[in-house]
C-alpha positions, 0 to 999 in steps of 0.5 A: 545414481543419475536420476537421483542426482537430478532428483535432488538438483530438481529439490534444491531447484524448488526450493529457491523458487518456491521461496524467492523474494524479489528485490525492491528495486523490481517493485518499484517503477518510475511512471507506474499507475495503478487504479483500483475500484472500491465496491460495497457489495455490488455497488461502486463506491468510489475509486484510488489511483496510484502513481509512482514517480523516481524523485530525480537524482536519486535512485532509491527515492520515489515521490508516490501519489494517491487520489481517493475519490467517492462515487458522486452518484451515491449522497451518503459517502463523500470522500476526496482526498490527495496523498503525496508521500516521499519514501526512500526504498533499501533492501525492504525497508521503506522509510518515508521523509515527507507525507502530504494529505489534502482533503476536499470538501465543497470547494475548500481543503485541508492540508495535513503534512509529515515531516520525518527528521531521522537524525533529530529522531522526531516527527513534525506533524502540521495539520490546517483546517478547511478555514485556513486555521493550524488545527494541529502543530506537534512534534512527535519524538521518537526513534520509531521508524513510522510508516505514513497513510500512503507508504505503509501500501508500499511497505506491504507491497514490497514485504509480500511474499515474506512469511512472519507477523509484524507489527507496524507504526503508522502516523494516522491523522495527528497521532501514532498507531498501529498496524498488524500485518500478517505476511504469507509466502504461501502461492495462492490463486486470485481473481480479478474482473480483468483478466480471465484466468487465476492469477498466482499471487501471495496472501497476506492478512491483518488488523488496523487498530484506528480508522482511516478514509472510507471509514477503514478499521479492523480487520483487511486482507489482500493479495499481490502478483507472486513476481517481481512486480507483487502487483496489488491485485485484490483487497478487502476491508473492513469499514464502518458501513461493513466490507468493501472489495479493492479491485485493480482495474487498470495500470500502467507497468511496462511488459507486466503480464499477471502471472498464471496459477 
C-alpha cells in the first residue's frame, strides 16, 4: 500500500509540473536585454535588441524597446527602425497604452504612434512622414483589446506554455490585423549557437495575415525557455525574400541559466 501511495503521489506530482504555468510578473525583469541575430541561410542579415525597463511607480507597468537594425554590409535590405511600447502586465493579459515607431532612413525619420484610450473605447493612430508631413491622423474605434508591433512578442512570451489556438488583434501600420497564434505546452528541445547542450523549451506556431519589418508575413514559428523566465531562445519567419532564422545571441537576466532537456 506504501509504494502505491507514492506511486500516486509521485503522478500528481507530475502532473502539476508538467503543466505549470509561470506568473508574468516572472517573466518580466526591469533591465533585462536581450539581442537576437537575423540570418538568411547563412548569412547575417541584421540583428534586434530588446530591453525591457519597469516604468517608476508602477509595478505592473513596463516601458519595452526594440531596435531593428539591417546588416550595413549587404546593399539590397535596408532596415532601421525604433519600437518603444508601454504595456501593463495582469495575469496574462498584456495591454498596451502607447506604441511608438521610429523609422530611419538617409538621415531623416518617420514617427508612427498608438495612443490606446481604454475608457473611451478607441485608438488614436498618428503617423508623420520622413518630410515632416501627417501621413496618417485616425481614430480607430472599438472595444478590441489590440496588441501593437512590440507587445504582441510579450503576449507571446508570457502565454507560452499555454495550450490552445488564438486569434490575435494587432494594430499594423495605420490599420488592424490580424494574428494566428498557436500555443504549446508540449516540452520540446532546442538548440542555439550559445549555449552547448538542448535546451528544454516549449513550441509554439502561426500565421501573420499582414507583412511587417523584414518583409515578416505568413507563416513563423518559435520556441521559449520552459521556466519562469520563457526565454525567447529561437525563431523562424517567413519573409518576402523566404526564411529567416532569430536566434538569441546575448542577454542580460539576472541568475537565468537555459534550463537542460
Amino acid at each position: 500500500m506504501n509504494i502505491l501511495k507514492y506511486l500516486f503521489l509521485f503522478l500528481v506530482l507530475l502532473i502539476l509540473t508538467g503543466g505549470k504555468t509561470f506568473s508574468q510578473y516572472e517573466v518580466f525583469e526591469d533591465g533585462e536585454e536581450l539581442y537576437y541575430e537575423v540570418n538568411y541561410s547563412f548569412i547575417n542579415i541584421g540583428w534586434i535588441k530588446f530591453n525591457t525597463e519597469r516604468v517608476s511607480g508602477k509595478s505592473n507597468v513596463y516601458k519595452c524597446t526594440a531596435k531593428m537594425k539591417s546588416n550595413d554590409a549587404l546593399p539590397f535590405v535596408d532596415v532601421d527602425y525604433e519600437f518603444i511600447s508601454e504595456m501593463e502586465i495582469k495575469d496574462l493579459n498584456v495591454t498596451p497604452r502607447k506604441f511608438t515607431a521610429y523609422e530611419y532612413q538617409k538621415g531623416k525619420k518617420s514617427t508612427l504612434t498608438y495612443v490606446f484610450n481604454y475608457d473611451s473605447e478607441f485608438v488614436s493612430i498618428k503617423k508623420i512622414g520622413f518630410d515632416g508631413n501627417i501621413e496618417a491622423d485616425k481614430i480607430v474605434k472599438s472595444t478590441t483589446k489590440f496588441q501593437d508591433g512590440l507587445s504582441i512578442f510579450y503576449y507571446a512570451r508570457v502565454n507560452s506554455g499555454l495550450s490552445e489556438p488564438r486569434n490575435v488583434p494587432v494594430l499594423m501600420h495605420v490599420d488592424t490585423a490580424l494574428m494566428k497564434i498557436n500555443f504549446n505546452n508540449q516540452k520540446t528541445n532546442v538548440e542555439i549557437g550559445e549555449i552547448d547542450y538542448d535546451i528544454n523549451s516549449v513550441r509554439l506556431d502561426g500565421f501573420s495575415y499582414f507583412t511587417a519589418v523584414f518583409g515578416l508575413t505568413g507563416k513563423f514559428e518559435g520556441w521559449f525557455s520552459n521556466d519562469n523566465a520563457k526565454m525567447p531562445l529561437k525563431a523562424k519567419l517567413q519573409v518576402k525574400i523566404g526564411n529567416v532564422t532569430v536566434e538569441l545571441s546575448q542577454w542580460k537576466r539576472k541568475n537565468w541559466t537555459a534550463p537542460k532537456y
